[in-house]
N, C-alpha and C positions, 0 to 999 in steps of 0.2 A: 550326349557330348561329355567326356570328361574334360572338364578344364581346368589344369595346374599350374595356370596363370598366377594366382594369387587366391586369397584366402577372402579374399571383398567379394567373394562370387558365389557364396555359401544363398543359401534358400529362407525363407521362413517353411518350419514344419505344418502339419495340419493343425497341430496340440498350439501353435504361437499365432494363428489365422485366427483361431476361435479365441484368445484371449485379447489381439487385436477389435475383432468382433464386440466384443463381451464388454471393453472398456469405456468407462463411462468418463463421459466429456466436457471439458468448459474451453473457455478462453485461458491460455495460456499466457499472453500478454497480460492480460488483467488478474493474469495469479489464480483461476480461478479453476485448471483443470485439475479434477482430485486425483486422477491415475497419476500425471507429472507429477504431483509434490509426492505423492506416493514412493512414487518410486525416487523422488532424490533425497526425499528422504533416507528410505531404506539404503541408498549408496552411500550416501555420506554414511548411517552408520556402518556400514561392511569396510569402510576404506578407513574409519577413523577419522575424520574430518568433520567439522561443524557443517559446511551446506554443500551443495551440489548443484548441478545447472544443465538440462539437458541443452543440448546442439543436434543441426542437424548433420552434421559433418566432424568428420575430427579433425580437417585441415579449418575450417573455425574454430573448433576447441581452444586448437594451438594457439591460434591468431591471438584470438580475444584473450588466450591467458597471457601473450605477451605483452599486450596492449593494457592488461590490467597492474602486470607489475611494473611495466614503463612507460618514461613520458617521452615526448618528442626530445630527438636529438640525446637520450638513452643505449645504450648497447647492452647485445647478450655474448655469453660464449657460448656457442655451439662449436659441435661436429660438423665436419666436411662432408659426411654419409649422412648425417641427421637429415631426417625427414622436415623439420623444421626449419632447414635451411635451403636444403636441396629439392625438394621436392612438391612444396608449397607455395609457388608461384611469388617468390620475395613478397609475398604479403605484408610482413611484419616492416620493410623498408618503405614497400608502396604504399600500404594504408596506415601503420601506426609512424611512419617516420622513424622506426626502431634502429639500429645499425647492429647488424648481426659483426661479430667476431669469429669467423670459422676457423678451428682448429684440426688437424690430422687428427683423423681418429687411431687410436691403438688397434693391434688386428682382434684382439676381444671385444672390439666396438667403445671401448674406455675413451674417456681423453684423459689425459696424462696430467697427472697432476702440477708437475712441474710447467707443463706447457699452459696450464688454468694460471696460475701463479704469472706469471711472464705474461700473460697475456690481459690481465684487469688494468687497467690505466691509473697512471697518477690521478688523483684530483688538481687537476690543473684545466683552466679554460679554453686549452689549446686542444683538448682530447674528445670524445664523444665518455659519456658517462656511465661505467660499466655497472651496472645493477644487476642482472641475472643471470644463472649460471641453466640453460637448458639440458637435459643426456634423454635417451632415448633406451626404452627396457622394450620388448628387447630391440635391437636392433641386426636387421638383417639374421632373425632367427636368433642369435646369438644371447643369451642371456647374462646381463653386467654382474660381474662378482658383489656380493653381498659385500662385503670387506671393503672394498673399490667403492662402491657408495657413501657408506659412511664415512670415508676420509674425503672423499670429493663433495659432499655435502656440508660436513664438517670444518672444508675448505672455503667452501662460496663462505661460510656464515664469516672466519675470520677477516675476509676481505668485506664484510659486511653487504655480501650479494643473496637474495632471494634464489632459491630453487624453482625450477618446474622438470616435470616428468612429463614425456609424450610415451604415455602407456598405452597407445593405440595398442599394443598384442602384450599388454602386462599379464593376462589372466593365462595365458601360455607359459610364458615366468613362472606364473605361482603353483602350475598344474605341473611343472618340469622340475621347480626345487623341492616341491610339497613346503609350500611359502603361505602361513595365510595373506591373502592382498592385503590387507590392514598392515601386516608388518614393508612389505613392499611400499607403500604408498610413506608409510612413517616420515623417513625422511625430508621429503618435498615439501613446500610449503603449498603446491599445486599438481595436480596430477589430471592427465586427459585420460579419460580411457573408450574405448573402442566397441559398440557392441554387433558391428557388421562386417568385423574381421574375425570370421571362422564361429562365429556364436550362433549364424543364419537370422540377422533382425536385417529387416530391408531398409532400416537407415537409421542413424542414430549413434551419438556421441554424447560423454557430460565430463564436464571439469569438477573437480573436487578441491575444497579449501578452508582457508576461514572465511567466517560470514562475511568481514570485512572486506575478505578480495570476491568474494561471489558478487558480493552485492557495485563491487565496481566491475566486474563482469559483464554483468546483468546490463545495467545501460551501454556497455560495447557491443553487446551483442545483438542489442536492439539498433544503433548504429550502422553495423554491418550486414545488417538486414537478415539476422537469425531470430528474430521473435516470432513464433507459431502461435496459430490460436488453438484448436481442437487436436491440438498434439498428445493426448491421452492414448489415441490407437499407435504410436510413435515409441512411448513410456511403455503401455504396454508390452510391446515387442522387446522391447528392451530388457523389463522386469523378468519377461518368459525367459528369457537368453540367461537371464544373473541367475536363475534357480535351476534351470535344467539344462544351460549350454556349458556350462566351465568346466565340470570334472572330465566330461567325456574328450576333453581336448587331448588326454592322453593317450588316445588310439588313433589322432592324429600323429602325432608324434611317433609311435610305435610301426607304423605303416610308412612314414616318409625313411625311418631307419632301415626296413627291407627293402625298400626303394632306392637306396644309394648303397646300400651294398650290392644287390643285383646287377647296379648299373657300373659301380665300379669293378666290378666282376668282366666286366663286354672287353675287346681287346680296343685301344685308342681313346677310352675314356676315362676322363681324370676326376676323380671325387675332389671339387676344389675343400669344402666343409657341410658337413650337414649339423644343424642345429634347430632345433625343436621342430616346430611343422615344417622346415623349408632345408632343400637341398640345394648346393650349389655344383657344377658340372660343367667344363669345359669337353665340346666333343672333336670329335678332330678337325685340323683347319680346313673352314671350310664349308663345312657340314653343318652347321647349327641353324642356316637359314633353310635348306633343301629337307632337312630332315623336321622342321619344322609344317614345312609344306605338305612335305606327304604325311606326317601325321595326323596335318588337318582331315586329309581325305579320310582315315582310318577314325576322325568324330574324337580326337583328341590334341586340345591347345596349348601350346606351350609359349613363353614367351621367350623368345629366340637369342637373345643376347643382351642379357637385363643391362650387367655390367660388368668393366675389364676384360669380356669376350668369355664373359659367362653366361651357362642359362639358368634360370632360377627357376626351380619347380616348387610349386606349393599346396602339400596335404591342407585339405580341410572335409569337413565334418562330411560335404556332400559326395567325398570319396570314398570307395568300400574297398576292402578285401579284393574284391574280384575285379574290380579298376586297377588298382596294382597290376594286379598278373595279366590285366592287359596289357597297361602302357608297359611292362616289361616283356612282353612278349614281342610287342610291334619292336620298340626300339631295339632286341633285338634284330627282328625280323630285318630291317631297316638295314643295319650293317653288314648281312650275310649276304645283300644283296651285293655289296660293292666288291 
């Protein structure tokens, strides 16, 4: 089955089974597995940051970092596309009591600084109390201008707001700017990052920060019922992913690019943007569910109308060369029919 669903659907290799295997174990709760501190160790130092904090999810990651920079009856700015807003099951409202502030994102995936500005609250007791400012690298593929961060970062701090970064697919960013992650992460005063989008680890996320906000992490996490005990086979996967899964993301990248040109090539198909692993693709009205159907029969998934009455495809690692020139053949095939 090819599936260009999404990039969460990537494998562990044989070479990341055997260091799964391989990895020696404690309690995790009790601080006590040596692969976990290992490895958050070594992330904190790759990202620049004092500690690190595995999770088993990145929709916790988020959670807990926004619960760690705010209190009840707090607000964030976020994006209207953001993943941490849209996509995360209002967490940050149902469990932290957070009040999110969604902003229209810009078509680069930005949010506009003038709209950040306009949008922090008086300090007055009539308002909810705007403390952090969340953005999203990349988002929807798209990678945030380097330039664009530093004045929107530079911006929360004048209003005296905290950062976070939902780097779920940061290490796509860094493999697409040739960015070390440490310079990406810089800004943020917290950063999630991702290692079961497109790196092939079968679960696993870690927040990055200073010791001070880990360590008020740490007991939300435990709260929200993210404390592991024998999470070392978890760290492991994850460590394999950080040493052997990042560079090669740029043959994802390079593979989703002949894949939207092919497909912009078809007559009634509209290349809406292709950015890093992911394409976007409007096919004619109509067509996006049926043609979805019969590709299932041909043992290729696609997800039919992510958003706006587009379909979103997504290279990753478990795609080759010659999956390309299938699903560009089928979907041909597909339309000569009609």
């Amino acid at each position: 089955m090819i599936d260009l669903r999404s990039d969460t659907v990537t494998r562990p290799t044989p070479e990341m089974y055997d260091a799964m295997r391989a990895a020696p174990v404690g309690d995790d709760v009790w601080g006590d597995d040596p692969t976990v501190n290992a490895f958050q160790h070594r992330l904190a130092e790759k990202t620049g940051k004092e500690a690190a904090l595995l999770f088993p999810s990145g929709t916790q990651s988020n959670l807990v970092a926004l619960m760690a920079h705010c209190e009840r009856g707090d607000e964030y700015i976020v994006g209207q596309s953001a993943h941490t807003y849209r996509y995360e099951g209002g967490g940050a409202a149902v469990l932290g009591s957070i009040q999110p502030q969604p902003i229209e994102n810009a078509a680069d995936g930005s949010l506009p600084l003038e709209k950040i500005s306009a949008a922090v609250k008086a300090d007055d007791f009539h308002f909810a109390r705007t403390r952090l400012l969340a953005l999203e690298n990349t988002i929807g593929g798209k990678v945030l201008p380097a330039d664009y961060v530093t004045k929107a970062t530079d911006l929360a701090r004048q209003h005296g707001l905290a950062t976070h970064l939902d780097g779920a697919r940061l290490f796509n960013a860094a493999v697409a700017t040739d960015t070390p992650l440490k310079t990406l992460c810089l800004p943020f005063d917290s950063v999630s990052l991702c290692f079961s989008k497109g790196l092939g680890a079968p679960i696993g996320s870690a927040l990055v920060g200073s010791q001070a906000l880990i360590d008020r992490a740490l007991r939300w996490r435990k709260v929200v019922g993210g404390g592991m005990r024998q999470a070392g086979v978890i760290a492991a996967a994850c460590q394999h992913a950080l040493e052997h899964h990042v560079d090669r993301l740029a043959d994802d990248h390079q593979r989703a690019e002949r894949l939207a040109k092919a497909l912009h090539d078809l007559p009634g198909v509209e290349l809406a943007y292709i950015a890093t692993n992911m394409l976007f693709v409007r096919f004619p009205h109509g067509q996006a569910t049926p043609l979805t159907a019969w590709l299932k029969e041909q043992d290729i998934l696609l997800d039919p109308l992510y958003a706006d009455g587009k379909t979103r495809l997504v290279i990753h690692r478990d795609i080759s060369d010659s999956d390309i020139d299938h699903v560009i053949e089928k979907i041909a095939a597909y339309f000569s029919r009609r």
